[in-house]
C-alpha positions in Angstrom: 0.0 0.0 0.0 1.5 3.4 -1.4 -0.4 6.6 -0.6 0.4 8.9 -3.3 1.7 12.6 -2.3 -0.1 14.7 -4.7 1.1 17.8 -3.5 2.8 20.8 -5.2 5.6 21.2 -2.9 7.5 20.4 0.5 5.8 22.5 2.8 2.2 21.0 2.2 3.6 17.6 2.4 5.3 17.5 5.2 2.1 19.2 6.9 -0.2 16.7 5.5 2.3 13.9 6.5 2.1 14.9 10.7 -1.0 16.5 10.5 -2.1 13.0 10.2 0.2 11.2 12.0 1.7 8.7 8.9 5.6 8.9 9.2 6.6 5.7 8.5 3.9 4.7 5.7 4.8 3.9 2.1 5.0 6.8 0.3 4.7 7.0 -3.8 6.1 11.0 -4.8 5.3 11.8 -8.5 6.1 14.2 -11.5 4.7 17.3 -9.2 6.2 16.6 -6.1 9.7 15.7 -7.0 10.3 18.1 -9.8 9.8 20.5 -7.7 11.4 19.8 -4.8 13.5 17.4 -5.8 16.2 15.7 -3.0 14.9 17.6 0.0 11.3 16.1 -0.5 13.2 12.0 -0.9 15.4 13.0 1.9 13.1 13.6 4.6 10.8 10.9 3.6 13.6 8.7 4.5 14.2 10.3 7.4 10.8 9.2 8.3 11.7 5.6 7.7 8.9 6.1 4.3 9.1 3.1 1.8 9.2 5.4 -1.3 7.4 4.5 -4.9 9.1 7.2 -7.0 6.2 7.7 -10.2 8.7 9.1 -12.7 7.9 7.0 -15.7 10.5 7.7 -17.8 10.5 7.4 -21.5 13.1 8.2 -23.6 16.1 6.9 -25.9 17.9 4.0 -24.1 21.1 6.2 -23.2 19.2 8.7 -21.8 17.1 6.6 -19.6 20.3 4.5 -18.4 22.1 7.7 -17.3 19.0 9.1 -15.6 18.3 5.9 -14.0 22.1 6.2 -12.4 21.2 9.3 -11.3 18.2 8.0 -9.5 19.8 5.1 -8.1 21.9 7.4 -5.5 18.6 7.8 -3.8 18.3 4.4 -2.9 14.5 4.5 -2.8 12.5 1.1 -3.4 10.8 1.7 -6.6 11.1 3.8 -9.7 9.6 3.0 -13.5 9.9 3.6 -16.8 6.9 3.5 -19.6 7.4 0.1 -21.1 6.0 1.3 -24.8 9.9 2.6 -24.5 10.7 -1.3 -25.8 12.8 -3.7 -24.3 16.6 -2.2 -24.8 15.5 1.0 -22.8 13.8 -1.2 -20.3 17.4 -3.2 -20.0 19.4 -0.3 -20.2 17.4 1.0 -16.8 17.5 -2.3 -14.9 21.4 -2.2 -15.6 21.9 1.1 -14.4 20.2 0.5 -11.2 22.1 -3.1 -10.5 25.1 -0.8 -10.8 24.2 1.1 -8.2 22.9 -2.0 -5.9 24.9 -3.0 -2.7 24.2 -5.8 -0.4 21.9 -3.7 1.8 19.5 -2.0 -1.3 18.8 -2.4 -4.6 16.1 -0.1 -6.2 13.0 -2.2 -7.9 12.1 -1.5 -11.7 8.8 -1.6 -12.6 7.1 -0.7 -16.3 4.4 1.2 -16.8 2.1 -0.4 -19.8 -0.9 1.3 -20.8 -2.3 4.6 -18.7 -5.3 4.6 -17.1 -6.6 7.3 -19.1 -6.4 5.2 -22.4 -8.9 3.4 -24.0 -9.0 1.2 -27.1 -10.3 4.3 -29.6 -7.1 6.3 -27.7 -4.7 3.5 -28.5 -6.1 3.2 -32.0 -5.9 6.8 -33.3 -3.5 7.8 -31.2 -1.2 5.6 -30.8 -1.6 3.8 -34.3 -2.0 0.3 -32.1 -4.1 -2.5 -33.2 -4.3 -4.4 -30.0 -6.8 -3.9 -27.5 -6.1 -2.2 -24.0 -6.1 -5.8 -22.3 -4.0 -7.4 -25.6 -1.9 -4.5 -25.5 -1.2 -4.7 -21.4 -0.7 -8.3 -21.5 2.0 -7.6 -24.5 4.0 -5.1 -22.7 3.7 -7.1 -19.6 5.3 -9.9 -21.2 7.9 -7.6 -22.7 8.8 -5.9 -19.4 9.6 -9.3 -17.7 11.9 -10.6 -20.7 13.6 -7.2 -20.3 14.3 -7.6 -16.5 11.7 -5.0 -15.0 11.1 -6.5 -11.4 7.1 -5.5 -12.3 4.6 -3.9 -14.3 2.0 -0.9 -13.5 -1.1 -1.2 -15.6 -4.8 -1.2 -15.7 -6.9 -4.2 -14.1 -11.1 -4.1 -14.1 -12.9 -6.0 -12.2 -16.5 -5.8 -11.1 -16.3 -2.1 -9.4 -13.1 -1.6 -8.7 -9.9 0.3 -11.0 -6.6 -0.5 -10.0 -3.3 0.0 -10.8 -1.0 -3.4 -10.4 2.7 -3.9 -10.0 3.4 -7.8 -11.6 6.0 -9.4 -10.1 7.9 -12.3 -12.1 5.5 -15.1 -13.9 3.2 -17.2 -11.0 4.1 -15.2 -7.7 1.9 -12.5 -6.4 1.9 -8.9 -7.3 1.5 -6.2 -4.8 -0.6 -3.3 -5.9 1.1 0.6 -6.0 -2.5 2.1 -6.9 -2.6 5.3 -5.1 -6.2 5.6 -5.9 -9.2 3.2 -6.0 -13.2 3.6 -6.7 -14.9 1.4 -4.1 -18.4 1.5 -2.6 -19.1 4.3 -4.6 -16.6 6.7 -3.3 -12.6 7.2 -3.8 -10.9 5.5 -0.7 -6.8 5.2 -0.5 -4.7 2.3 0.7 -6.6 -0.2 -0.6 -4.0 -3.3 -1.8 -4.9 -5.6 -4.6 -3.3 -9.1 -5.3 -3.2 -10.4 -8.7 -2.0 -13.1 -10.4 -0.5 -13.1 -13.8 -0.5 -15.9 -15.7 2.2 -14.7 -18.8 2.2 -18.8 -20.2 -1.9 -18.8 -20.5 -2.4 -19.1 -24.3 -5.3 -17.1 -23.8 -3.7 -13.8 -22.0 -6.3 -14.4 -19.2 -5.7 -12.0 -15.8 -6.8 -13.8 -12.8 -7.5 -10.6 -10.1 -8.0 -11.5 -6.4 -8.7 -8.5 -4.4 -7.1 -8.0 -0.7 -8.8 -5.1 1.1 -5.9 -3.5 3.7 -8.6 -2.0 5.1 
């Protein structure tokens, strides 16, 4: 469970943070956050003891990507990603950058982003000039993140009334969930976890979701 800091900088963060008491909780900073405030926001979420989820989603040539993913490594946070439609050298070139930076007390997780939430099959079609479906085209890029070496995937899972975002993790083990956001009983709640399975070999694609409430 990640609870996403959408705020515009430091100062609202950190009041939001001990205003409610959650030092310590999994944190996931994005675009907003971070590119504003940059080190001093990671910094005192570790601190804090935060598990941090860094949402940068790069997407960019290989080279570029490698030597920005160096960068990020020196933060020693536990997640970053990259948008897998970046194919599978950039994907590589990532994972390799953060292994360099790995010790034997951390090694930052890669995951791959594969098709945004706010995509649908007409977007993907005229947009993007894709052929697939959504769920065809998430399944593909899943499969393509794992053969690259992404530790997991961020994408789209439905099912019955509930939108999440999942993070796959390696072909028949469990996946924890980094969805900042989820629609249930008719309202938006955070920290809810999902756990779903993955079956890459299934000739079919099929996505088998089993939902954990945290809460």
């Amino acid at each position: 469970m990640y609870l996403a800091l959408d705020f515009p900088d430091y100062n609202k963060t950190k009041n939001f943070i001990e205003r409610n008491d959650l030092q310590g909780v999994p944190v996931k900073v994005g675009m907003e956050l971070f590119y504003k405030e940059g080190s001093k926001i990671i910094n005192y979420l570790k601190e804090q003891n935060h598990s941090i989820f860094l949402d940068l989603k790069l997407f960019d040539i290989p080279t570029t990507v490698e030597r920005a993913m160096h960068n990020l490594a020196d933060f020693e946070v536990d997640f970053v990603n990259v948008h897998a439609l970046g194919g599978s050298e950039m994907i590589k070139r990532a994972k390799s950058a953060l292994q360099s930076k790995s010790s034997s007390n951390h090694e930052t997780k890669l995951l791959a982003v594969t098709i945004l939430t706010s995509m649908d099959n007409q977007i993907i079609k005229d947009d993007l000039g894709l052929s697939l479906t959504v769920n065809q085209e998430v399944l593909r890029l899943a499969k393509l993140s794992e053969s690259s070496g992404a530790d997991g995937v961020v994408c789209s899972v439905r099912h019955s009334y509930q939108h999440h975002h999942v993070a796959y993790v390696r072909p028949g083990r469990d996946a924890r969930c980094l969805r900042d956001r989820v629609r249930a009983r008719g309202r938006r709640q955070r920290g809810v976890r999902a756990v779903v399975r993955l079956d890459l070999s299934d000739h079919r694609g099929a996505v088998v979701p089993a939902y954990e409430r945290t809460r």
